[in-house]
Short mmCIF file of the C-alpha atoms (twelve columns), coordinates in Angstrom:
data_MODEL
# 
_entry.id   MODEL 
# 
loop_
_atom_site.group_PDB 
_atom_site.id 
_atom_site.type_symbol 
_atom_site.label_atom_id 
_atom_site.label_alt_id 
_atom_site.label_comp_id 
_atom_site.label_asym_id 
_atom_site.label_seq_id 
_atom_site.Cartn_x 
_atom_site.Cartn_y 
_atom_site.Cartn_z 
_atom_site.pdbx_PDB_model_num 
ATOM 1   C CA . UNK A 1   -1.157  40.898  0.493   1 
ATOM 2   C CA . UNK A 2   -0.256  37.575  1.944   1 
ATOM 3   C CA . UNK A 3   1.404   35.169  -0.516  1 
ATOM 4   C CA . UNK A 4   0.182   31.952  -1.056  1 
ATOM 5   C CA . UNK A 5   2.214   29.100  -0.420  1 
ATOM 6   C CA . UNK A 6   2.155   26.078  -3.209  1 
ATOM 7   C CA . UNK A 7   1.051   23.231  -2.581  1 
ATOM 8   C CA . UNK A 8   4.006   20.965  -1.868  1 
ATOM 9   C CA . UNK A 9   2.290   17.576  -3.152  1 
ATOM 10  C CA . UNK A 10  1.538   19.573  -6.586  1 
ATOM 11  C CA . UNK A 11  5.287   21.277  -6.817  1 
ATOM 12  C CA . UNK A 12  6.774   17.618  -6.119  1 
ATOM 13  C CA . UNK A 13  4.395   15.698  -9.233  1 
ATOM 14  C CA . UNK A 14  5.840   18.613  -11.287 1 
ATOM 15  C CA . UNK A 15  9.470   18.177  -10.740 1 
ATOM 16  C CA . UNK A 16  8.972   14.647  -11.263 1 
ATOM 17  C CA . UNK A 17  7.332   15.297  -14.641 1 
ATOM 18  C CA . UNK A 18  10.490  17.545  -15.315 1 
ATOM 19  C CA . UNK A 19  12.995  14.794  -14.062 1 
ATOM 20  C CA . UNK A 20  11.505  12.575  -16.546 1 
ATOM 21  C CA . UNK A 21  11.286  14.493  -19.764 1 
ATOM 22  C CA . UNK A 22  14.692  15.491  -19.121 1 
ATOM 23  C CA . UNK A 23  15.783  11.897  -18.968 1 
ATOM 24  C CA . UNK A 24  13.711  10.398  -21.822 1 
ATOM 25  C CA . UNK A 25  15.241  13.298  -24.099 1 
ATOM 26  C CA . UNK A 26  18.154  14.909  -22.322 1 
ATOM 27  C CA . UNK A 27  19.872  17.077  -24.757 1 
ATOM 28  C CA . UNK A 28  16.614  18.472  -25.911 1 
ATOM 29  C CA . UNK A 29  16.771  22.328  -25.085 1 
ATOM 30  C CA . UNK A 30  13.138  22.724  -24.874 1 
ATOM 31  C CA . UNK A 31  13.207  20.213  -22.042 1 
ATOM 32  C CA . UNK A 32  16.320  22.525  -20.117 1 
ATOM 33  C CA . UNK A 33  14.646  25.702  -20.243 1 
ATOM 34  C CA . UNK A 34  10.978  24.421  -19.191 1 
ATOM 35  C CA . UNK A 35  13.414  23.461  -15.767 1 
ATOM 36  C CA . UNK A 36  15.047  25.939  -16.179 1 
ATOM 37  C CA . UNK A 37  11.195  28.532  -16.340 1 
ATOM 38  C CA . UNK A 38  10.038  25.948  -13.192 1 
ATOM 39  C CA . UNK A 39  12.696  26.625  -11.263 1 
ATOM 40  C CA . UNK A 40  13.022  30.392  -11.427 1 
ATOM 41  C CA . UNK A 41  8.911   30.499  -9.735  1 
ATOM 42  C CA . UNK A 42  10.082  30.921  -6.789  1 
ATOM 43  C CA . UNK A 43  12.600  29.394  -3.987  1 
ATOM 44  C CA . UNK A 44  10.260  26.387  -3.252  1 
ATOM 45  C CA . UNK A 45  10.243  25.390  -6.622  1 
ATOM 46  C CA . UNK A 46  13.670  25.942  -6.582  1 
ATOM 47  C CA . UNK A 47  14.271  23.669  -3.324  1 
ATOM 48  C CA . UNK A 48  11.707  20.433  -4.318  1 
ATOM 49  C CA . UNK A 49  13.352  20.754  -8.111  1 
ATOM 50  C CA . UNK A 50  17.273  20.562  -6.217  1 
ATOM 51  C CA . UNK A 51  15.982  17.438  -3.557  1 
ATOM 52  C CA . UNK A 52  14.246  15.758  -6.794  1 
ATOM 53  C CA . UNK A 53  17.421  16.244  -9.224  1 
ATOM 54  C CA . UNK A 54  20.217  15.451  -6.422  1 
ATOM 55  C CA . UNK A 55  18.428  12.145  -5.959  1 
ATOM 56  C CA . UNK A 56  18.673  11.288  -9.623  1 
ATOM 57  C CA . UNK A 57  22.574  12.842  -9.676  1 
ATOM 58  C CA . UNK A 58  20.976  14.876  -12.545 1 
ATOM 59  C CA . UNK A 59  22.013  18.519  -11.225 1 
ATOM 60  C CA . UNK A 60  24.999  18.885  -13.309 1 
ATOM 61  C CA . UNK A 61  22.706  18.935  -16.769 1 
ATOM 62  C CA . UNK A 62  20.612  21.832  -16.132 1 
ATOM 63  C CA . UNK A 63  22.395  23.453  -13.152 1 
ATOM 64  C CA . UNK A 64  24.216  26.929  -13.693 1 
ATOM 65  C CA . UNK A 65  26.285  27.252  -10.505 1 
ATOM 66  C CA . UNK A 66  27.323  24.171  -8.999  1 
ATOM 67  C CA . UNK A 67  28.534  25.824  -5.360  1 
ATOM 68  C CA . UNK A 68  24.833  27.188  -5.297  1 
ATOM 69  C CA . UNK A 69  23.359  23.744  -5.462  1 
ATOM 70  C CA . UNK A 70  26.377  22.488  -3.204  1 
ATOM 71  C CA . UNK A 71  24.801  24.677  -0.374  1 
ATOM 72  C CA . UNK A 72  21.309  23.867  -1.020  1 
ATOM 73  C CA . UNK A 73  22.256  20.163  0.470   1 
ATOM 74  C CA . UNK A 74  21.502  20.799  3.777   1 
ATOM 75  C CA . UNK A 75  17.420  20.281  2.506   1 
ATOM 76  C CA . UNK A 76  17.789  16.410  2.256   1 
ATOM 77  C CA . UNK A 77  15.213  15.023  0.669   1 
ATOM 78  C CA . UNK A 78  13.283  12.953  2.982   1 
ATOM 79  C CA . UNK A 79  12.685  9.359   3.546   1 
ATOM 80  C CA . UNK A 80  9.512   10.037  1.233   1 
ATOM 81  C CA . UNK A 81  10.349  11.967  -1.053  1 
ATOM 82  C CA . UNK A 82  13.989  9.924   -1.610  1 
ATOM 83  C CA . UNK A 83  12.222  6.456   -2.390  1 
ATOM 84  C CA . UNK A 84  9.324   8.311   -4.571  1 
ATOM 85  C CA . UNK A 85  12.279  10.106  -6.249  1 
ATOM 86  C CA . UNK A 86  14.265  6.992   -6.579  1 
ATOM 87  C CA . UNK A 87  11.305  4.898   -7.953  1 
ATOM 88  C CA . UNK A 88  10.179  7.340   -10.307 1 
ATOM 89  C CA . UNK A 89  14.301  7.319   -11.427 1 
ATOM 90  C CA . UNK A 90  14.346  3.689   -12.040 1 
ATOM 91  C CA . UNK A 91  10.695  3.800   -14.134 1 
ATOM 92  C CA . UNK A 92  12.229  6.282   -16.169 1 
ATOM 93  C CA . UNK A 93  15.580  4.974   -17.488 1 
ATOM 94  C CA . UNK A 94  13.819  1.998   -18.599 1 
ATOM 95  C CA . UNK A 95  10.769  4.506   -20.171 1 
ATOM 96  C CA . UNK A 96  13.476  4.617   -23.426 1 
ATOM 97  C CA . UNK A 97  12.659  0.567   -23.754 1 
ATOM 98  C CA . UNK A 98  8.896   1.027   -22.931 1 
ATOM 99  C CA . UNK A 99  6.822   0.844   -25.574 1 
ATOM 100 C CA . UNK A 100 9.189   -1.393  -27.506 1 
ATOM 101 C CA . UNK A 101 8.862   -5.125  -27.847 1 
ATOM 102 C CA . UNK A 102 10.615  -7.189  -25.136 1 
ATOM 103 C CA . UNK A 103 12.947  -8.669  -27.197 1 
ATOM 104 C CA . UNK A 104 13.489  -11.796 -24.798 1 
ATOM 105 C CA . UNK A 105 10.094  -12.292 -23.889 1 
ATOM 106 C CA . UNK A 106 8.847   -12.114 -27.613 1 
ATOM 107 C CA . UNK A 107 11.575  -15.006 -28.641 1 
ATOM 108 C CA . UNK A 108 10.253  -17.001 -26.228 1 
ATOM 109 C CA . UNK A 109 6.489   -16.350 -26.198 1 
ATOM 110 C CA . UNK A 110 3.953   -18.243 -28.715 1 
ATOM 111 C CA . UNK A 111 1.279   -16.021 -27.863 1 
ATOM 112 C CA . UNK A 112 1.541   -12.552 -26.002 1 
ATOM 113 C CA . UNK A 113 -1.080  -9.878  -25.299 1 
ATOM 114 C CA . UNK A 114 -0.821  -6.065  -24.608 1 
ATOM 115 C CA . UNK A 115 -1.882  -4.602  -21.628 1 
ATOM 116 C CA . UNK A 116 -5.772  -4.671  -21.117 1 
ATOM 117 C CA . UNK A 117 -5.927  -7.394  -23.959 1 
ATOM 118 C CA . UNK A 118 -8.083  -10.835 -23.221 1 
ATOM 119 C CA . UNK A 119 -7.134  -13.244 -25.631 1 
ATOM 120 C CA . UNK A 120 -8.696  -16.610 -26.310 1 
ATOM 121 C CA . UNK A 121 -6.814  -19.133 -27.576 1 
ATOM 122 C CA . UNK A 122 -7.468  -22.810 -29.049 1 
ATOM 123 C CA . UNK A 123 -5.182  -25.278 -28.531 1 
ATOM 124 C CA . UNK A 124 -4.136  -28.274 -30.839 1 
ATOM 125 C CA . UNK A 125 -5.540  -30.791 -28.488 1 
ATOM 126 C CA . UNK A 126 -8.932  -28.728 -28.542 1 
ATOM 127 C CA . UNK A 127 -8.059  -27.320 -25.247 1 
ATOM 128 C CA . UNK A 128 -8.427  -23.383 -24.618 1 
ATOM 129 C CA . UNK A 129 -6.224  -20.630 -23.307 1 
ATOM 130 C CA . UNK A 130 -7.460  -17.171 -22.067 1 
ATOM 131 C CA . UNK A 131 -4.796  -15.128 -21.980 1 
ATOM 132 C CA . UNK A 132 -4.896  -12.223 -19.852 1 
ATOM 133 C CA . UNK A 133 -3.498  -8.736  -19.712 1 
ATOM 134 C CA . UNK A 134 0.033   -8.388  -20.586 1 
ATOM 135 C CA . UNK A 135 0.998   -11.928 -20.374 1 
ATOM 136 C CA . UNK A 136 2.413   -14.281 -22.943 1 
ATOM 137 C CA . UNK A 137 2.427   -18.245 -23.212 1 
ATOM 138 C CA . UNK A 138 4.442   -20.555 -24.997 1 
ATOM 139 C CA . UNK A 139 3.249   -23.670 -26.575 1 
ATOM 140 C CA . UNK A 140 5.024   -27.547 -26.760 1 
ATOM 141 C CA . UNK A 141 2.215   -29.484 -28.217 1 
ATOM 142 C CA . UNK A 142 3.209   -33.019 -30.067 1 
ATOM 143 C CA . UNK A 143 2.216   -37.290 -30.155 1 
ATOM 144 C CA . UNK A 144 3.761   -37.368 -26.398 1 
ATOM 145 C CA . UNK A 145 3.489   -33.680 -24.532 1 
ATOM 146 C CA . UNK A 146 0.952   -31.353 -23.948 1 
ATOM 147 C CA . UNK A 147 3.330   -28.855 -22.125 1 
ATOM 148 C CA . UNK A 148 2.651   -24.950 -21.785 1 
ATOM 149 C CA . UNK A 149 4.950   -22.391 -19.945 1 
ATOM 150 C CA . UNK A 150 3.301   -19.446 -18.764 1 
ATOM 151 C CA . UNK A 151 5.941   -16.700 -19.395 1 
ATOM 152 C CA . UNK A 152 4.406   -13.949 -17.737 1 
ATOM 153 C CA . UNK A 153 1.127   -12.758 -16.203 1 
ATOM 154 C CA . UNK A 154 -2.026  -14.809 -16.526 1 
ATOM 155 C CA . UNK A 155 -4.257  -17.323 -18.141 1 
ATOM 156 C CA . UNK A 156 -7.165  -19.669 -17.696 1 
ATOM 157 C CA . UNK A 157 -7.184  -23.226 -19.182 1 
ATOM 158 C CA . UNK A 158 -10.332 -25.215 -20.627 1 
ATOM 159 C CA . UNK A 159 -8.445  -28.425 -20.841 1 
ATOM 160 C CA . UNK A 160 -9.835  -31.350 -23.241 1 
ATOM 161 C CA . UNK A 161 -9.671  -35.189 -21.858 1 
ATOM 162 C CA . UNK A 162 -6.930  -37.412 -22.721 1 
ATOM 163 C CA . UNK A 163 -6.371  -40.300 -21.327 1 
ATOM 164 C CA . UNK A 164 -2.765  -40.993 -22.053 1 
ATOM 165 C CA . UNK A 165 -1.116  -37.398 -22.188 1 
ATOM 166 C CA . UNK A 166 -1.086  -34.570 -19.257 1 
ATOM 167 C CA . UNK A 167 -1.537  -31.303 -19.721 1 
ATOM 168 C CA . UNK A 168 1.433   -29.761 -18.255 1 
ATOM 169 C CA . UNK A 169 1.363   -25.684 -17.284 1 
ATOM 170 C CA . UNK A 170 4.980   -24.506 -16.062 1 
ATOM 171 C CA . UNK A 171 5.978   -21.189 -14.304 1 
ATOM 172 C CA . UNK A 172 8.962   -20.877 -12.924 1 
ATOM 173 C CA . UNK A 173 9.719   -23.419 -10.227 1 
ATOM 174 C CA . UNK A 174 5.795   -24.290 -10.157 1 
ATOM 175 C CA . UNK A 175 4.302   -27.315 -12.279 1 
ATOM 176 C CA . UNK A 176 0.707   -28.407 -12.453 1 
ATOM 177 C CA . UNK A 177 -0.851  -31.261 -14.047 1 
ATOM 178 C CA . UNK A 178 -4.228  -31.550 -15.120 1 
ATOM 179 C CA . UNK A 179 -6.626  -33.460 -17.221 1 
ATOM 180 C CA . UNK A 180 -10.257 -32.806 -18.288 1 
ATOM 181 C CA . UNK A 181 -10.535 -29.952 -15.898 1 
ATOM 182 C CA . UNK A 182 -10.567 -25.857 -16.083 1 
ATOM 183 C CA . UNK A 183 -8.072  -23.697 -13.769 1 
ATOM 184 C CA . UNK A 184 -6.650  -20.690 -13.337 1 
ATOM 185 C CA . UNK A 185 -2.770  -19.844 -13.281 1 
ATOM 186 C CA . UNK A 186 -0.741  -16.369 -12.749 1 
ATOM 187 C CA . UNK A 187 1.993   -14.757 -11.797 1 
ATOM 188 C CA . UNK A 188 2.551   -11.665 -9.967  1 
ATOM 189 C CA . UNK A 189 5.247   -10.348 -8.157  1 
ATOM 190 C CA . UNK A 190 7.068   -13.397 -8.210  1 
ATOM 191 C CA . UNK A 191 4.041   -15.047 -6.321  1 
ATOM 192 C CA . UNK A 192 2.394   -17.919 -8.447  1 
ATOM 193 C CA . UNK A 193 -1.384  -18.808 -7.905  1 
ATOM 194 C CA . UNK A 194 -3.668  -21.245 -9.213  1 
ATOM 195 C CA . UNK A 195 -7.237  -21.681 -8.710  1 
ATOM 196 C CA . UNK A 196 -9.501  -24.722 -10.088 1 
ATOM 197 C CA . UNK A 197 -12.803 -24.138 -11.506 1 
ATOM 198 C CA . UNK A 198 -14.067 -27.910 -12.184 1 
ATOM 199 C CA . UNK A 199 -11.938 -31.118 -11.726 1 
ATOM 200 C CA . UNK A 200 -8.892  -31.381 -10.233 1 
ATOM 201 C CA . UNK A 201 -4.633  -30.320 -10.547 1 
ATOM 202 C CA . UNK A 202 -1.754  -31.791 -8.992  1 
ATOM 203 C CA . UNK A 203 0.930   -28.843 -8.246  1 
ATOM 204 C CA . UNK A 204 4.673   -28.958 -7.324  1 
ATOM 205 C CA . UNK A 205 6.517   -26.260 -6.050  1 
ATOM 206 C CA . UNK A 206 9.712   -27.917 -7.657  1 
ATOM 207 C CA . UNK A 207 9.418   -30.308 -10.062 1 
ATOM 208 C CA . UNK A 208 12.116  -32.118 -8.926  1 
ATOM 209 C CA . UNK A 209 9.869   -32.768 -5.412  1 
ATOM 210 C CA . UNK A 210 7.562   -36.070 -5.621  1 
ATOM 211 C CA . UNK A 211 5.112   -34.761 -3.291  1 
ATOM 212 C CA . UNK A 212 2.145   -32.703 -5.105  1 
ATOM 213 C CA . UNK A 213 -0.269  -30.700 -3.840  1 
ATOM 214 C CA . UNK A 214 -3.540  -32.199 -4.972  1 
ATOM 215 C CA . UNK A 215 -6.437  -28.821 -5.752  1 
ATOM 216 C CA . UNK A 216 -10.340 -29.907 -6.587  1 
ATOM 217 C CA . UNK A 217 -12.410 -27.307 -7.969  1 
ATOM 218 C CA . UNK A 218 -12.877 -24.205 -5.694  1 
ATOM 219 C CA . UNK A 219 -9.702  -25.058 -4.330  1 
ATOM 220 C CA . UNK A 220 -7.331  -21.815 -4.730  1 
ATOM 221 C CA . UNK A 221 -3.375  -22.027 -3.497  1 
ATOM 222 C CA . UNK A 222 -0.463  -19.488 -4.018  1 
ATOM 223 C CA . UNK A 223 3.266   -20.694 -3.898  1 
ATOM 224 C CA . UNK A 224 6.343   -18.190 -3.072  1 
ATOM 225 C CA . UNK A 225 9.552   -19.557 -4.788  1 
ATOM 226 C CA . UNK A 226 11.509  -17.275 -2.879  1 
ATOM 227 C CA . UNK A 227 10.573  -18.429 0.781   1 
ATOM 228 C CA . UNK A 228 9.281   -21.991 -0.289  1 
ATOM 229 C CA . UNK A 229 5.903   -20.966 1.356   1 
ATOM 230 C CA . UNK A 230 2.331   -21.488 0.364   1 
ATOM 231 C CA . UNK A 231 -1.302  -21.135 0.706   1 
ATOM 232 C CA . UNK A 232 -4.465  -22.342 0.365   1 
ATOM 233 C CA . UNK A 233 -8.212  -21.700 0.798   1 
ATOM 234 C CA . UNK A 234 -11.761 -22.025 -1.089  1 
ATOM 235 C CA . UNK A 235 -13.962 -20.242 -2.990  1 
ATOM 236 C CA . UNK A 236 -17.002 -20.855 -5.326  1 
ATOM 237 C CA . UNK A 237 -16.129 -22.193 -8.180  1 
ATOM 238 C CA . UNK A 238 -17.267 -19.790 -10.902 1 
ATOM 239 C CA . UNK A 239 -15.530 -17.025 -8.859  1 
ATOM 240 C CA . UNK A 240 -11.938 -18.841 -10.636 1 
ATOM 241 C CA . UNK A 241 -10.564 -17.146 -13.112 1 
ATOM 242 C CA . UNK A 242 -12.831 -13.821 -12.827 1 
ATOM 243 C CA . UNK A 243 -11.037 -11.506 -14.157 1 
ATOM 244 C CA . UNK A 244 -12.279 -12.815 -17.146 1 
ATOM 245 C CA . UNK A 245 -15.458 -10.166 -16.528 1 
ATOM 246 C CA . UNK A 246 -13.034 -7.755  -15.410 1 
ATOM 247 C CA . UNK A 247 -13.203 -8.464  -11.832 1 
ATOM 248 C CA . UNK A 248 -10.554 -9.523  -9.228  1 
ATOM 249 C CA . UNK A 249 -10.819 -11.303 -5.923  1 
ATOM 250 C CA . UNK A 250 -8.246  -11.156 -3.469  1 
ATOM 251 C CA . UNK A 251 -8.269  -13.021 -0.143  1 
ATOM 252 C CA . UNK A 252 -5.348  -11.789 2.328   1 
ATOM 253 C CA . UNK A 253 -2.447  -11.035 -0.886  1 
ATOM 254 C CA . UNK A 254 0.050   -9.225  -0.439  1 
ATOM 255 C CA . UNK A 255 -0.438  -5.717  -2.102  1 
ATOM 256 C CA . UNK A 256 2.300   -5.713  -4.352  1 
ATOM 257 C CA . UNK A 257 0.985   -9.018  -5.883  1 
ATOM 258 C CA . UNK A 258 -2.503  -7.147  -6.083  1 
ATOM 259 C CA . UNK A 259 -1.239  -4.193  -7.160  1 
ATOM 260 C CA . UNK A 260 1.232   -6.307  -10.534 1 
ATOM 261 C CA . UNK A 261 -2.261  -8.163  -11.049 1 
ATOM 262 C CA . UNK A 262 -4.331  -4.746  -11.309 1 
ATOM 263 C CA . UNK A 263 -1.757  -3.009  -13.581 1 
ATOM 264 C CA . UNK A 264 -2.384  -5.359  -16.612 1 
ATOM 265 C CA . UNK A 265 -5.150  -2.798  -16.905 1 
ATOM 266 C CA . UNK A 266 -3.176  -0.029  -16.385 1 
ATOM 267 C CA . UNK A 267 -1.122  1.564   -19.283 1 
ATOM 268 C CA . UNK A 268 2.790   1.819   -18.347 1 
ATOM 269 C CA . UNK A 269 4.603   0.941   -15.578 1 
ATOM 270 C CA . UNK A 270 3.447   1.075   -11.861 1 
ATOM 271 C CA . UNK A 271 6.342   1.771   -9.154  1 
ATOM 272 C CA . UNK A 272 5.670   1.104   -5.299  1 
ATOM 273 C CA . UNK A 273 7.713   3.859   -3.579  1 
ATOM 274 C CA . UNK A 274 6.776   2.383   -0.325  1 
ATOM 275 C CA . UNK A 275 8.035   -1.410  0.550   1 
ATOM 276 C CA . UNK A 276 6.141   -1.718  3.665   1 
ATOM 277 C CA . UNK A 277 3.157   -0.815  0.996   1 
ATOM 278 C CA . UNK A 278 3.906   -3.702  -0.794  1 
ATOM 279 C CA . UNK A 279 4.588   -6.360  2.146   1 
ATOM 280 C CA . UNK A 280 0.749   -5.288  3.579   1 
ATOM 281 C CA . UNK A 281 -2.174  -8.019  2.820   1 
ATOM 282 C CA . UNK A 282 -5.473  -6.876  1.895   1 
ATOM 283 C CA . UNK A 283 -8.882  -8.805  0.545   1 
ATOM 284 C CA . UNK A 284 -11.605 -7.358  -1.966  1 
ATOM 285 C CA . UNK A 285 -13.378 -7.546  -5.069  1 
ATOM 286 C CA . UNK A 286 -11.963 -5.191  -7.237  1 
ATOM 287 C CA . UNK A 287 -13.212 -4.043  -10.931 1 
ATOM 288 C CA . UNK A 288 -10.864 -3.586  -13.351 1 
ATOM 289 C CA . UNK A 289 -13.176 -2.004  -15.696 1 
ATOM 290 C CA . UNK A 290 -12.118 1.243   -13.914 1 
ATOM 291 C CA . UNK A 291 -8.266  0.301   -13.187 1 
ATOM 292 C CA . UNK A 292 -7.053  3.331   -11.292 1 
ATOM 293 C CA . UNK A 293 -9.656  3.292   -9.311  1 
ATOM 294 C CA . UNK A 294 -9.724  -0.537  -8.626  1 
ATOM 295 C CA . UNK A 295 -5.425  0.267   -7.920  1 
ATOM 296 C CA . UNK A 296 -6.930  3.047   -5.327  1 
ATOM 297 C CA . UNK A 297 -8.929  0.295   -3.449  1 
ATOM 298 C CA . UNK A 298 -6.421  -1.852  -2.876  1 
ATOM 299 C CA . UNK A 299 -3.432  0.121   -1.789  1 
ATOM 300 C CA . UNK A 300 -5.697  2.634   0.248   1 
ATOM 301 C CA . UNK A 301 -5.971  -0.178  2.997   1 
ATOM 302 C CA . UNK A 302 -2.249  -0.381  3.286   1 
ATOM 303 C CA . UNK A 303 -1.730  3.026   3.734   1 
ATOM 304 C CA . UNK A 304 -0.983  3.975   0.121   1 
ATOM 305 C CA . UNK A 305 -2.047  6.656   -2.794  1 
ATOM 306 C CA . UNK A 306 -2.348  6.347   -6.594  1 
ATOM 307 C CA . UNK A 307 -0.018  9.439   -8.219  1 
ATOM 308 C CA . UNK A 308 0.491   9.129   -12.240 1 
ATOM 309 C CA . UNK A 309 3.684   11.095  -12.163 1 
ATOM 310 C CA . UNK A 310 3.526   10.556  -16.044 1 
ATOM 311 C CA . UNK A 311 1.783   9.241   -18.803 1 
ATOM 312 C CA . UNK A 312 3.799   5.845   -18.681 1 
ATOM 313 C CA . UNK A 313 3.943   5.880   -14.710 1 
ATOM 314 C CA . UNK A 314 2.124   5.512   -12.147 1 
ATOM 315 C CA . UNK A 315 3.272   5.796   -8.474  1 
ATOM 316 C CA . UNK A 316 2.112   4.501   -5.327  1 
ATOM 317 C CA . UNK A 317 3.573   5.974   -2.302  1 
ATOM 318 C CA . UNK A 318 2.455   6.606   1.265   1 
ATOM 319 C CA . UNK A 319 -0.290  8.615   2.125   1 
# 
């Protein structure tokens, strides 16, 4: 009788799952002798579990002869399976901190939402804030300012007329100034973009730079701290902000802005294995009713797959 070979996709999503129960609770012996069960399958189990633990330096826990795993070296892990290992490392030394509150983020924050939460807010000045997914705001709101900082994530602004005080949205190095007007502003991946619905913003990439960029509504422009760069195009107005009905338009983004955008809907943390994944630009209309699926659409161009290695993580590698 021929023997059937396992599936080598299937063996490496289970070592993964062991890697990470073994690191959120590593003295549980429960945890060692599942790996321990796993391993002892057969010698391909034994091989993917000895490339997935050597990346994560975690052989010495569970490991009964050292010199044994010494010689089973010469399988390097390859360039795949190293960065899926590694990524899948990093998401789970910070799984420990991941359901609890970002301590930071929660001093700052006036308002903050969890992940697939839309939250409307009114302002003092009669203003609104929808805040999206997983983001958080805080609010600066007196007789001479009408300042918000958006500390994370997203949110669309219904701004009331005055004609003495801005309104004033920070993030980061970006600052926009509006009055009487409705726009869009989020951050993803370190790339900020706005997007006007009716009237008109001024936006610096520095606030410390006179010259603004003037947007009118259906006017859409994304700024890149890190390489001073920007964009700009147009699209119809009520298409601003629409992931307000669960829907997300992308125009030539990067994927790894995409893909930060898509996982407000996604429980966890989401890991690109793959940089060159990340660095690719794709365009769509994506629904984030159906989140994995939406994060299947837009990597799938680039060359990438949706793997949720674990409850809390999801992991997009090559194809």
């Amino acid at each position: 009788m021929n023997k059937v070979t396992p599936d080598a996709d299937r063996l490496l999503d289970e070592a993964i799952d062991l890697v990470i129960r073994l690191q959120i609770a590593p003295d549980n012996p429960v945890s060692i002798e599942m790996i321990r069960a796993w391993r002892a399958r057969g010698p391909q189990h034994e091989r993917v579990w000895t490339q997935v633990s050597d990346v994560h330096g975690m052989s010495g826990k569970v490991l009964t002869d050292r010199r044994k795993a010494d010689r089973r070296r010469q399988f390097a892990p390859s360039r795949r399976n190293f960065m899926l290992g590694g990524a899948v490392g990093l998401g789970a030394l910070a799984a420990g901190s991941l359901f609890a509150p970002d301590a930071i983020l929660r001093a700052r924050a006036d308002y903050i939402t969890a992940k697939g939460e839309i939250r409307r807010i009114p302002l003092p000045d009669g203003s609104l804030a929808t805040l999206g997914p997983d983001s958080a705001i805080a609010v600066a709101f007196g007789a001479e300012q009408r300042d918000i900082t958006l500390l994370k994530g997203m949110c669309f602004f219904d701004v009331s007329a005055d004609g003495v005080l801005p309104f004033q949205v920070h993030c980061g190095h970006v600052a926009v100034v509006a009055r009487g007007t409705a726009f869009d502003m989020s951050s993803d991946a370190g790339i900020v973009s706005l997007g006007v619905d009716t009237g008109s913003v001024d936006a610096r990439l520095d606030q410390s730079n006179p010259q603004a960029l003037r947007l009118e509504a259906g006017d859409w422009a994304s700024f890149d701290p890190d390489s001073q760069a920007s964009e700009r195009g147009r699209r119809e107005p009520g298409q601003v902000g629409s992931w307000r009905e669960n829907l997300i338009i992308a125009e030539r983004e990067p994927v790894a802005a995409l893909v930060a955008r898509i996982g407000r809907w996604v429980p966890g943390r989401i890991l690109i294995a793959d940089p060159s994944i990340g660095a690719a630009r794709v365009s769509g209309l994506f629904d984030v009713g159906d989140p994995l699926r939406a994060l299947e659409a837009a990597v799938l161009p680039a060359g990438g797959r949706v793997r949720q290695a674990a409850s809390f993580l999801t992991v997009i590698s090559s194809i």
